[in-house]
C-alpha positions in Angstrom: 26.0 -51.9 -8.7 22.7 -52.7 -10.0 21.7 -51.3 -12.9 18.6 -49.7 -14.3 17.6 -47.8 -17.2 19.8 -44.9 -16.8 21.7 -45.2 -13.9 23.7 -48.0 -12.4 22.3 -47.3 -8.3 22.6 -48.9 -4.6 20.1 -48.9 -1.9 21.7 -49.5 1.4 20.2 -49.5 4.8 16.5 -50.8 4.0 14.3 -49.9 5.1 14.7 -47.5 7.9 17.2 -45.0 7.4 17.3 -46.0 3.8 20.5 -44.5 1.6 20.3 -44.1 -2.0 24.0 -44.2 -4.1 23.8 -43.6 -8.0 26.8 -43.5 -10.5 26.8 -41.0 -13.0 28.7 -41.1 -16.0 30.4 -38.3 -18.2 27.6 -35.9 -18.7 25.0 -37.5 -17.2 21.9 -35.7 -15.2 19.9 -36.1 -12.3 17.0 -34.3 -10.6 16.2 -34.7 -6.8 14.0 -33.3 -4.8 15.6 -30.2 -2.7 17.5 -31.2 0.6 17.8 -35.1 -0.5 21.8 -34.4 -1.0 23.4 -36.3 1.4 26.9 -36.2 -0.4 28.7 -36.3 -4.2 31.6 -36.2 -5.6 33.6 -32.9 -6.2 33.0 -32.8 -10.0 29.3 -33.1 -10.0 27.7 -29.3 -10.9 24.4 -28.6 -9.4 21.6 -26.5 -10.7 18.5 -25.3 -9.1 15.3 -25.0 -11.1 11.5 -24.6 -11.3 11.2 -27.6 -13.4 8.1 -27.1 -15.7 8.2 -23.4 -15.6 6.3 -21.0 -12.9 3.1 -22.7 -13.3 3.9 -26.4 -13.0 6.3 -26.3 -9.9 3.7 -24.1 -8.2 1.4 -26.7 -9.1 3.6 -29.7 -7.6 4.6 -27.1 -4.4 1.4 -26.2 -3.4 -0.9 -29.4 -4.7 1.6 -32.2 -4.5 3.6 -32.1 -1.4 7.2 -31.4 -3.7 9.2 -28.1 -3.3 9.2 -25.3 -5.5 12.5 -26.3 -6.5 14.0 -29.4 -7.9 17.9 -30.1 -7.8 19.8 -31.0 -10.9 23.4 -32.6 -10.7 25.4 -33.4 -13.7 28.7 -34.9 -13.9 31.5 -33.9 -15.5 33.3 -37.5 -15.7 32.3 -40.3 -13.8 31.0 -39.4 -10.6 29.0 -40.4 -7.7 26.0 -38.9 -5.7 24.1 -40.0 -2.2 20.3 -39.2 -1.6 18.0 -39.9 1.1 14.7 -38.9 2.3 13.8 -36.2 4.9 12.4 -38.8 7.3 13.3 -42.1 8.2 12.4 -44.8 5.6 12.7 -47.0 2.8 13.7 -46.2 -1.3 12.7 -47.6 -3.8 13.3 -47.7 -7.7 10.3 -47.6 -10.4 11.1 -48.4 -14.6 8.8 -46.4 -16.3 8.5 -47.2 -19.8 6.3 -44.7 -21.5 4.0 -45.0 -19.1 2.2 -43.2 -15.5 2.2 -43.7 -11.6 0.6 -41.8 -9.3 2.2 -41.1 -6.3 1.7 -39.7 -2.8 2.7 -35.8 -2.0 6.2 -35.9 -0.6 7.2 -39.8 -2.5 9.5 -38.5 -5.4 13.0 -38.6 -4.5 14.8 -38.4 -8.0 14.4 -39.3 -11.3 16.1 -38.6 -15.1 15.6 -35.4 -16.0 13.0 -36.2 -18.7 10.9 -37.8 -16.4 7.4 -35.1 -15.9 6.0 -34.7 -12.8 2.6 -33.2 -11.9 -0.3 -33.2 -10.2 -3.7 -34.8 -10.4 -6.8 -33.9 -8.0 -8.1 -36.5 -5.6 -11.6 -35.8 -5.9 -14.1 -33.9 -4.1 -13.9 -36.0 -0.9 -9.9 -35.1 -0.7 -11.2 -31.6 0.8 -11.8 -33.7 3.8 -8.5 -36.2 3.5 -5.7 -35.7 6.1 -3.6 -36.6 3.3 -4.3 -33.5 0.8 -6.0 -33.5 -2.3 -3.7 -34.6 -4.9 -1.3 -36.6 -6.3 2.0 -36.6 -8.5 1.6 -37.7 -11.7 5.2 -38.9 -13.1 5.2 -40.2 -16.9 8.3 -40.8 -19.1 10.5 -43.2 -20.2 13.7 -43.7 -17.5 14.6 -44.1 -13.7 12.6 -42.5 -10.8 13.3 -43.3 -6.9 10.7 -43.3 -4.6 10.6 -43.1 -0.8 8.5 -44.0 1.8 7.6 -43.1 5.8 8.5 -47.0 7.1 9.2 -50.0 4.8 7.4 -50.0 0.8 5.1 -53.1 0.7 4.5 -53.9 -2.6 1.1 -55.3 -3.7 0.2 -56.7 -7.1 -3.4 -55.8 -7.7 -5.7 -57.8 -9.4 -9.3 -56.9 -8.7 -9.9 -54.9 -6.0 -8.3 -53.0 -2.6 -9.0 -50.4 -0.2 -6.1 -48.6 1.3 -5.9 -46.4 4.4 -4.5 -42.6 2.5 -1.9 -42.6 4.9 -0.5 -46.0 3.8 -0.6 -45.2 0.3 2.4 -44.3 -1.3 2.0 -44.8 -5.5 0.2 -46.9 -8.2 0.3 -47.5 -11.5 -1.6 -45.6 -14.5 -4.7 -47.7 -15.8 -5.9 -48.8 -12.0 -9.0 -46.9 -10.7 -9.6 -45.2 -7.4 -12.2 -43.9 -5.6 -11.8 -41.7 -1.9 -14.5 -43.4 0.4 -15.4 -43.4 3.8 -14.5 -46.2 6.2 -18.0 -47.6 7.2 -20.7 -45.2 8.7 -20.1 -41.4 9.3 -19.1 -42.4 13.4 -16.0 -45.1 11.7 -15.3 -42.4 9.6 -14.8 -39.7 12.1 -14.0 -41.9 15.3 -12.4 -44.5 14.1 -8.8 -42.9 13.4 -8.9 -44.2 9.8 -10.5 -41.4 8.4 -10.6 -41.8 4.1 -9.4 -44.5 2.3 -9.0 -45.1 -1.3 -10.6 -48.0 -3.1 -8.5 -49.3 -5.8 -10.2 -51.1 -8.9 -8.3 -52.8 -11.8 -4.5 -54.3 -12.6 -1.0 -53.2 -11.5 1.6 -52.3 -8.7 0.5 -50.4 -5.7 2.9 -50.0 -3.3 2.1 -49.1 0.2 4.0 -47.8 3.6 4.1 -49.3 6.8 3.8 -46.1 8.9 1.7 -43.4 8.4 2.8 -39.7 9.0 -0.7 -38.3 10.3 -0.7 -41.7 13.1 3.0 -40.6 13.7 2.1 -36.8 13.9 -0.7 -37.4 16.6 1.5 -40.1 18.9 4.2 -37.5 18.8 2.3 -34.2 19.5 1.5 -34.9 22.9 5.3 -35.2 23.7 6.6 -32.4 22.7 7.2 -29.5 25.4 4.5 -27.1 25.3 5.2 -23.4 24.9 3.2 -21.1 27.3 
């Protein structure tokens, strides 16, 4: 298996109904995002926590698009776990190295457990965003997974880009941003693209190639309506 900075992991299935597989050695830890588990080996322990305390998971619940609760599993001996994400889509792995991303409510999948995670406001045109109004901050040193709605397309920036809010799924620390509207006030509100972000500066962006709100409102009319 490949291996990264803490963890030797396997992506299968890329990128629709994308599989994550990591080996864990004697001792080792992971956290995951609650109801990622698709399987592990018998001698992996799992423990539920607020990670942060009261005030940070709260934080990353209610703000960031995370649950309450995080998942951690530790083996004891060499073992084996399986995540995936709750829809279908692609996982991918980041390196940070003392250093930030900014990511998308509902993107973190799992990570070391020294990885932090929390949130960072949008800005005042969020409040009118169909994406929410803040990100997840992750900083640290070590392996986190990511996960998108669709494929990941990653883009190296180098100047400038404006990204639909929907697409977006995490960039790196040191790039600039700014939530603006999509032409005139009628593009903004007719057009179906809504907000996008303009991002300023150097790094990684990466970007999805469906978007959950688009999905939402093709599906909605489908579904059997309750009288």
């Amino acid at each position: 298996m490949p291996t990264g900075i803490d963890y030797e992991y396997e992506i299968f299935k890329s990128p629709a109904y994308t599989l994550l597989k990591v080996g864990l050695k004697d001792g080792q830890e992971i956290k995951a995002e609650a109801g990622a588990l698709v399987s592990m080996t018998p001698n992996l322990n799992i423990e539920t926590k607020m990670q942060g305390g009261m005030f940070n998971a709260l934080k990353r619940s209610a703000l960031g698009g995370e649950s309450f609760f995080q998942n951690i599993f530790k083996a004891d001996g060499q073992g084996e776990i399986t995540l995936a994400p709750g829809y279908p889509g692609d996982v991918e792995r980041l390196e940070l190295n003392n250093e930030t991303w900014f990511l998308q409510g509902g993107a973190f999948l799992a990570s070391n457990v020294n990885i932090d995670l929390d949130t960072k406001f949008q800005g005042l045109k969020g409040f009118v965003s169909r994406e929410g109004l803040f990100f997840l901050k992750a900083e640290g040193v070590g392996d986190i997974f990511i996960s998108a709605f669709g494929a990941l397309y990653e883009y190296d920036l180098d100047g400038e880009l404006i990204v639909d809010t929907g697409h977006l799924v995490g960039f790196q620390g040191g790039i600039q941003y700014e939530v603006k509207k999509i032409g005139g006030l009628k593009s903004t509100f007719l057009s179906g693209e809504g907000l996008v972000l303009k991002l300023r500066g150097r790094g990684k962006v990466f970007m999805q190639t469906r978007n959950p709100t688009a999905f939402a409102s093709w599906l909605t009319p489908m579904l059997p309506f309750k009288k």
